[in-house]
N, C-alpha and C positions, 0 to 999 in steps of 0.2 A: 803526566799527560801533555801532549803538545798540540793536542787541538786552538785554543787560544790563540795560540801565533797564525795560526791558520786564519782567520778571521780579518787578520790586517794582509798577512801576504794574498788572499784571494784576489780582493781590489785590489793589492799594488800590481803582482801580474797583466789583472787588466790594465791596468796604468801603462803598462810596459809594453804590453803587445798590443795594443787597438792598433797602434802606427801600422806595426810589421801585417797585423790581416789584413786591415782596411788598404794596405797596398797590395796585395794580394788579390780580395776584389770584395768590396764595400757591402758586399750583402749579407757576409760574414759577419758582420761589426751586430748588428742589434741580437742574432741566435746568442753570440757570444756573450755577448751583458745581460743576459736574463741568465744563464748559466752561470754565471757566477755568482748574477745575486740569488739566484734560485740556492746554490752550495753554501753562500753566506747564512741564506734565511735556516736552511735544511741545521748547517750548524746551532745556529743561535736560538732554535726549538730543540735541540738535543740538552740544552746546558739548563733549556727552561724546565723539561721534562725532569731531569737527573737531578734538581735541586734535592740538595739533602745524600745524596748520595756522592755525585762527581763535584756538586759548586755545593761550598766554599772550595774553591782553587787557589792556586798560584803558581803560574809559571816561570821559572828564574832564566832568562837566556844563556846561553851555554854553561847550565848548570852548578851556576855560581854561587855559594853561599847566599842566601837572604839577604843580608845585613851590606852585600857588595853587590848582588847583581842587579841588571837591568829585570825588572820585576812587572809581572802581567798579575793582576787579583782579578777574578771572577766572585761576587758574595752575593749575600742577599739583598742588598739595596743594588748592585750590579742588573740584578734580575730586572729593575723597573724600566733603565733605558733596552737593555737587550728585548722586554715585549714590544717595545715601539719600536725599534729597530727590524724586528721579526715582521711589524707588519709593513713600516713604513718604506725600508728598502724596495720588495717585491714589488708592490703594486703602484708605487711611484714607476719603477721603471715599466713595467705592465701600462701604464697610462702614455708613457711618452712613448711607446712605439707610432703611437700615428699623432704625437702632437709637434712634436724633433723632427720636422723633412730636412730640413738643411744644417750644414755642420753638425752631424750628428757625432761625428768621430770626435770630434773636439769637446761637445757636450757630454758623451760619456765618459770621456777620461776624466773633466774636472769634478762629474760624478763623483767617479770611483776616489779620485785624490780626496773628494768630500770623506767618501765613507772609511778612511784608514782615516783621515784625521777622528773623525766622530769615535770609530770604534778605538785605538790610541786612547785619546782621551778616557774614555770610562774605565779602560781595564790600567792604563800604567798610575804605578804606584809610587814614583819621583819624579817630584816638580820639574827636574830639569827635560825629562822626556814627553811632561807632559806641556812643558810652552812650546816645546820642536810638534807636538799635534796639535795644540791650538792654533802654532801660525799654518801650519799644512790647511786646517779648518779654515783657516780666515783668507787665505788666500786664494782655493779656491773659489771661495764665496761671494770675494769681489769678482772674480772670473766671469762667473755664473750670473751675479747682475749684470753686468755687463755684454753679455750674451747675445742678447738682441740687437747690438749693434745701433743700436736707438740713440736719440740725443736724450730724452729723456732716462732712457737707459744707464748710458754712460754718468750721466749727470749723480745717478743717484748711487753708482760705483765708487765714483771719487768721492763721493760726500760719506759714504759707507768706509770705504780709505784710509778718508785723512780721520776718521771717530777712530776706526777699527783701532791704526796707528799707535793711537794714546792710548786706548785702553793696552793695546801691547807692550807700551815701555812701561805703562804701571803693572802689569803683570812681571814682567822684564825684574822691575826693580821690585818686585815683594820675593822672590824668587832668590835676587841676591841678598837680599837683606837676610833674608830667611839663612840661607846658606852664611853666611857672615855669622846672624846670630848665634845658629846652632851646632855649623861644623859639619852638616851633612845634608843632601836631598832626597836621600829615601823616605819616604811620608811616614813609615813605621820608628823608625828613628829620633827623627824631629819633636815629636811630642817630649819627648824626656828631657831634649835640651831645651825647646823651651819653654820648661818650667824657671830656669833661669834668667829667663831673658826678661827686663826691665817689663811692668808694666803697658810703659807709656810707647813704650817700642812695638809692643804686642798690640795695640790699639792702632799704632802706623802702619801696623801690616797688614791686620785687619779691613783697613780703607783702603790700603794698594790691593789687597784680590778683592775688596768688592767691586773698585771701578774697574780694574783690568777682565773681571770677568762678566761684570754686571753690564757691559758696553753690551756684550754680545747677546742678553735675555733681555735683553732693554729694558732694564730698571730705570724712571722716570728719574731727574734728568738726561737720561743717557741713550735716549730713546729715540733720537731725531733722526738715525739714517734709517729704521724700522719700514713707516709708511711709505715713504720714496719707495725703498727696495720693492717693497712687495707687488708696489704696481710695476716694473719693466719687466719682470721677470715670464721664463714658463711655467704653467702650474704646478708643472713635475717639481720645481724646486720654493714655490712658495709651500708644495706640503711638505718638502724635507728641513724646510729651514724651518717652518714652524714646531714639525713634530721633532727631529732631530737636533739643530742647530743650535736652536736657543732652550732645549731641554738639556742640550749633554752640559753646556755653559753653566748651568744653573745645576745641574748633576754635581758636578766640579767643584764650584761653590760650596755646595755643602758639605763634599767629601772633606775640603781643605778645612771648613768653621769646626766642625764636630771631630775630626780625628787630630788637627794640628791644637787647635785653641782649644777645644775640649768643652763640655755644654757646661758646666761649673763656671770657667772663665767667662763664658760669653752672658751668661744670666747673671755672675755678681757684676761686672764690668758694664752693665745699661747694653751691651751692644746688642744684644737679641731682642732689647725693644726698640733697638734702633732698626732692626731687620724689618719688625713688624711694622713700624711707622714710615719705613720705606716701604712696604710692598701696598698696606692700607693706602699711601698715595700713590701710588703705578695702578692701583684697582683703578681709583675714583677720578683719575686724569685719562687713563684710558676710554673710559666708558665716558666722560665728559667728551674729550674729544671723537669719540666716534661718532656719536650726535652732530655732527658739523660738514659730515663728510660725504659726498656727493659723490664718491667713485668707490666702488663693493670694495676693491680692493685694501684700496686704503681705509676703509671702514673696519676691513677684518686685520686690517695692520694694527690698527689703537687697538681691537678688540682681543687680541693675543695677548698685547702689554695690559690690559686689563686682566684674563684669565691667569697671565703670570703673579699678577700681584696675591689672586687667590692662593697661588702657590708657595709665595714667598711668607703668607700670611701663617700657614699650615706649620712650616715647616721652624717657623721663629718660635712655637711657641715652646720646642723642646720636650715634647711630651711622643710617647712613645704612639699616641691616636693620632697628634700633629704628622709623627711623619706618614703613618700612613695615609693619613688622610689626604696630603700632600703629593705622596706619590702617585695615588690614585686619581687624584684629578689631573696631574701632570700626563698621565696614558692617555687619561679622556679625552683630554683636550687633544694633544696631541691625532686621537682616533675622528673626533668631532672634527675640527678643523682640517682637517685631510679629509671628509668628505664633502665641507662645504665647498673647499676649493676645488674638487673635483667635480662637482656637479656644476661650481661655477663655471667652469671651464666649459662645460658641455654648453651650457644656456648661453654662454659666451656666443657661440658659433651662427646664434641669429641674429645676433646685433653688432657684430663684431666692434664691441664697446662695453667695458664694466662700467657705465657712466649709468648709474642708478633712473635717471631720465630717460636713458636708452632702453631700460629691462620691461617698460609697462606691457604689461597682459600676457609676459613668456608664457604662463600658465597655460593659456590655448595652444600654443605650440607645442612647446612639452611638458604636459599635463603631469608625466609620470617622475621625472627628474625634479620638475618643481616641487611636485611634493616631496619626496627627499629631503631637496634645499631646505625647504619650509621644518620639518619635521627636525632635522640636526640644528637647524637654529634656535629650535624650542629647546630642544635636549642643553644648546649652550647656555640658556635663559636658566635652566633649573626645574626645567616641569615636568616632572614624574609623568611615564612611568620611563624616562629615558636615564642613559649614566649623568649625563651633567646633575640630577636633580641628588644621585648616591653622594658622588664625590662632594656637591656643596652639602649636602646635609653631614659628612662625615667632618668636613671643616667645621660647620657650627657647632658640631658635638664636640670638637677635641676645641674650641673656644670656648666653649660655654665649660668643658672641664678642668680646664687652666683656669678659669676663673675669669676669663677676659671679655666680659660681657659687650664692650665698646666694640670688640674687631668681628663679635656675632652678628649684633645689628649691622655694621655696616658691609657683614657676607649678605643676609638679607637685602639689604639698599641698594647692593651693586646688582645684583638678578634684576629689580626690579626697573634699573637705570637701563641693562641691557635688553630689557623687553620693548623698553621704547623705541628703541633706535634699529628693533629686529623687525618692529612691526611695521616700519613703513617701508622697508625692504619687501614685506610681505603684503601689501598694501600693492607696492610696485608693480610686483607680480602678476597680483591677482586683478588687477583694473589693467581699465586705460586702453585696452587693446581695442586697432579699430582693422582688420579686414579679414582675410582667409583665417582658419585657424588648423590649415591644411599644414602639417609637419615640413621642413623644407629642409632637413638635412636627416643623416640616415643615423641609425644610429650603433655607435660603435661597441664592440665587446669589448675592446680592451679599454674603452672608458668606462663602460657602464660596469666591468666587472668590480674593478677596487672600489667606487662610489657603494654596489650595494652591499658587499663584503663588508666596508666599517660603518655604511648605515643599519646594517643588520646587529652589527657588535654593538650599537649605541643603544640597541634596544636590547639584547641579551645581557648585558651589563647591569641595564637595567633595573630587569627581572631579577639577575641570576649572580649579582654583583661578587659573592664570595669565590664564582669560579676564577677570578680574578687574585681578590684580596688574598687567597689559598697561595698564589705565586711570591706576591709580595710582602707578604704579612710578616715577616721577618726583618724586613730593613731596618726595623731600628734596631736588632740586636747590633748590627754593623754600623750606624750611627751616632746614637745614646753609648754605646758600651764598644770605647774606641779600644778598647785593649785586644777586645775580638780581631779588629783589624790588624793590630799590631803581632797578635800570636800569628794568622795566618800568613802571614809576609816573613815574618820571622822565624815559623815553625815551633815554636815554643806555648 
């Protein structure tokens, strides 16, 4: 099947041709970028649908033995970034048709360069193709903050940059090393060699993809260009970098701990509580520093590095309920925070300021978006009957069944930290207002569309969580039981 390659070449096409229409004549340009994400999404709900039947895949380009070719994998932990991607593509670009008036041509292309790096990333199965889409990924990205042309803008480009930078030569150099150790970069390959490879070697490499890839999900130290970014940017790419960016990063990650290092290595070797004791502090420094923050934005910046750490938590614990449990909150969040951002957006437009001081009484104006906002913020607190309240309870349960009672209470402690710092958001909202509470901007479909679309999925989730868990409930065979990976690249 060559569907798969399809999926990168959609976007590059756009990459290729925005120039040649938009000279043509510019009206062309936005029909066009829905059409293709419309083709990408239409795709990447076919491969969700087929599970079990079409995926597990592999595509080898020019039909080259496994063991030598350039290698695309579709699996069941595949499936978790492809639902975010299914949603987060469409209604990202659905939202920025009237938020993009200017340089639109230039914002969709580093779009689409975004989303070949992103999809790249999840499907190749050699390191070496996969740091050519991590920098494709990262470069974009500083593009993309950059965008607004801002002092503050640019500022948090270069500071994004020069972090990006390092984490790329450490990725750079686990990559050679790797290739050094083992004699090859196929990901199916490298397991066998190495089991040869020194210990202490295997523990250096360990630390080069955690910083090289940990820069980019902003695991705490590594977290500083996060908050900056998220306030110059457009909405449209605060929810792609949130749902997309810093999930496929963290995707990646674990494709490399579980397939290359193998979960035996990583549990006798301390590193997988070194995992958990890193994501336990990206929870609890997150959610400390959100409390501090006087601009929404940067508020929901810590608060990402905080929901990731729930992530990193889940999935440290190596148990076959960790990863899903893990994976599931990673949708959520992903689903949750791309509607806060979207609704923020819209409330944005009467105060044009996310300056938390500036938002007092939005609720009289828009009564119905606030609620929303309000409502997806509970859901990211944990309070039933929304998905944030599934996915944390699935984390406590696969803590509490590893035995790891400390990383349960402190799932508990962190809910209860983000309540604080949601409430006087919500506080904001609902006070303070002092004159008309006459509407003074109109309101738009193709914002309000994507907003209630995954504010709807936050509560279907919910209710109805297993239509969900049905997609992904399989990932750990292709995680835990790296061999699965290794037969399908390999065909054996």
């Amino acid at each position: 099947m060559h569907l798969p390659v399809w999926l990168i070449i959609i976007p590059l096409f756009m990459v290729f041709s925005l120039g040649i229409f938009a000279y043509i004549n510019k009206k062309i340009v936005k029909p066009l970028v829905i059409t293709g994400g419309f083709l990408q999404t239409v795709l990447i709900f076919f491969f969700i649908l087929r599970r079990g039947e079409e995926v597990p895949l592999t595509y080898s380009l020019g039909s080259w033995r496994g063991d030598i070719a350039i290698n695309l994998a579709i699996d069941s932990f595949s499936l978790v970034m492809f639902v975010l991607m299914a949603l987060m593509v469409m209604l990202s670009l659905i939202y920025s048709l009237t938020e993009i008036r200017e340089g639109s041509v230039k914002f969709y292309l580093l779009i689409n360069v975004l989303f070949v790096g992103i999809t790249g990333m999840v499907m190749t199965a050699d390191l070496f193709n996969l740091y050519v889409f991590f920098e494709i990924t990262s470069i974009s990205s500083y593009a993309l903050v950059a965008f607004n042309d801002r002092d503050i803008s640019l500022e948090a480009a270069f500071k994004y940059l020069m972090i990006g930078t390092v984490s790329a030569v450490f990725l750079l150099m686990a990559v050679v090393l790797t290739y050094q150790a083992t004699g090859t970069l196929n990901m199916a390959l490298i397991p066998e060699g190495m089991e040869e490879v020194p210990v202490l070697t295997r523990q250096l490499l360990f630390a080069f993809y955690m910083i090289g890839l940990g820069v980019k999900f902003a695991i705490v130290p590594l977290h500083t260009w996060l908050p900056d970014a998220y306030m110059s940017v457009p909405i449209t790419y605060n929810v792609l970098s949130s749902g997309l960016v810093v999930k496929a990063s963290f995707f990646v990650l674990v494709r490399i701990l579980y397939v290359l290092f193998g979960v035996e290595f990583l549990a006798d070797n301390m590193l997988a509580s070194v995992l958990l004791i890193w994501g336990i502090i990206s929870m609890l420094f997150g959610h400390a520093a959100a409390f501090q923050q006087d601009n929404l934005k940067r508020l929901l910046g810590y608060s990402t590095i905080a929901q990731m750490g729930y992530v990193i938590i889940a999935f440290s614990l190596g148990t076959a309920a960790g990863i899903v449990a893990g994976s599931f909150h990673m949708i959520n969040h992903g689903i949750m925070k791309g509607a806060v951002f979207f609704a923020a957006g819209s409330l944005r437009r009467e105060t044009d300021s996310y300056e938390l001081k500036e938002m007092h009484g939005l609720a009289d104006i828009k009564p119905y978006t606030s609620l929303i906002f309000v409502l997806i913020l509970l859901s990211m607190v944990g309070i039933p009957p929304f998905n944030g309240f599934v996915s944390k309870w699935l984390i406590l349960e696969a803590s509490v069944e590893a035995g790891n009672l400390i990383a349960a209470f402190l799932v508990i402690a962190g809910s209860f930290l983000s309540l604080g710092y949601y409430l006087s958001i919500i506080l904001n909202i609902y006070t303070g207002y002092e004159g008309s509470s006459e509407k003074t901007s109109e309101v738009r479909l193709n914002e309000a569309l994507p907003t209630g679309i995954l504010a709807v999925l936050c509560l279907v989730l919910g209710f109805v969580p297993t239509s969900l868990l049905a997609v992904i409930g399989d990932a750990p065979v292709f995680v835990l039981e790296r061999h699965n990976f290794i037969s399908l690249i390999l065909g054996g």
